[in-house]
N, C-alpha and C positions, 0 to 999 in steps of 0.2 A: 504494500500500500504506500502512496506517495499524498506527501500531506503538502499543498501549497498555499501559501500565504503571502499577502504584500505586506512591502511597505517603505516607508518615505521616505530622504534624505534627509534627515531634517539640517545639518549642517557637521562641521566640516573641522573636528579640533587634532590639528596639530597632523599625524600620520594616521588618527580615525576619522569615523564616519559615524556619525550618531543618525541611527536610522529609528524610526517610529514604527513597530512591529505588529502588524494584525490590526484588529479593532478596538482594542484598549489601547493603541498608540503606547504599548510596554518600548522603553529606549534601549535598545542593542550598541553597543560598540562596536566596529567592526576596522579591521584594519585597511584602509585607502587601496593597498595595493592588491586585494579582492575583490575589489568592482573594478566593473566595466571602465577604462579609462577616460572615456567622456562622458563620465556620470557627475552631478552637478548638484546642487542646493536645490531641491523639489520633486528631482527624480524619482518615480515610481520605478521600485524592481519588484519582480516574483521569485520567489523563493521558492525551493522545493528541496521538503526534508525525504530521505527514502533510506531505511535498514541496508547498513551493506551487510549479508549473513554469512557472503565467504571472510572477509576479512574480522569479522567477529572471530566465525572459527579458527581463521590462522591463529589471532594473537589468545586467545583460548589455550589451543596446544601450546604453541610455545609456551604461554606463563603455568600450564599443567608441567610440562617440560621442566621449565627449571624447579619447580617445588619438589620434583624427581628426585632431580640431583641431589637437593638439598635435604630432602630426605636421608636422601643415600649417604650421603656425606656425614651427617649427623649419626647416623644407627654405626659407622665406621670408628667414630671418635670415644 
């Protein structure tokens, strides 16, 4: 499932982007060089949130992975 949402530019501090998020206008930070380069004070973007489930699983394993070791290491000592 993919959840999409706007929202605003509201302005513009420093290397963020304070964006106004959904319909509560909740204030996001975002950093400048993640938008669009001619993105501007008033800009409307869409956003779209979507589950990555491979990369979940990668980083899954891997940190089952190392509590392995660490297991193993630990019953050694």
């Amino acid at each position: 499932m993919v959840v999409k949402i706007k929202a605003v530019i509201d302005r513009f501090e420093g290397e963020y982007a304070v964006l106004l998020v959904g319909d509560q206008g909740t204030h996001m930070d975002v950093p400048r060089e993640l938008l669009p380069g001619e993105a501007s004070e008033g800009d409307w973007l869409k956003i779209n949130f979507e589950l990555d489930r491979e990369e979940t699983n990668r980083k899954k394993k891997r940190i089952e992975g190392k509590l392995d070791k660490l297991k193993k290491k630990h019953k050694k000592d």
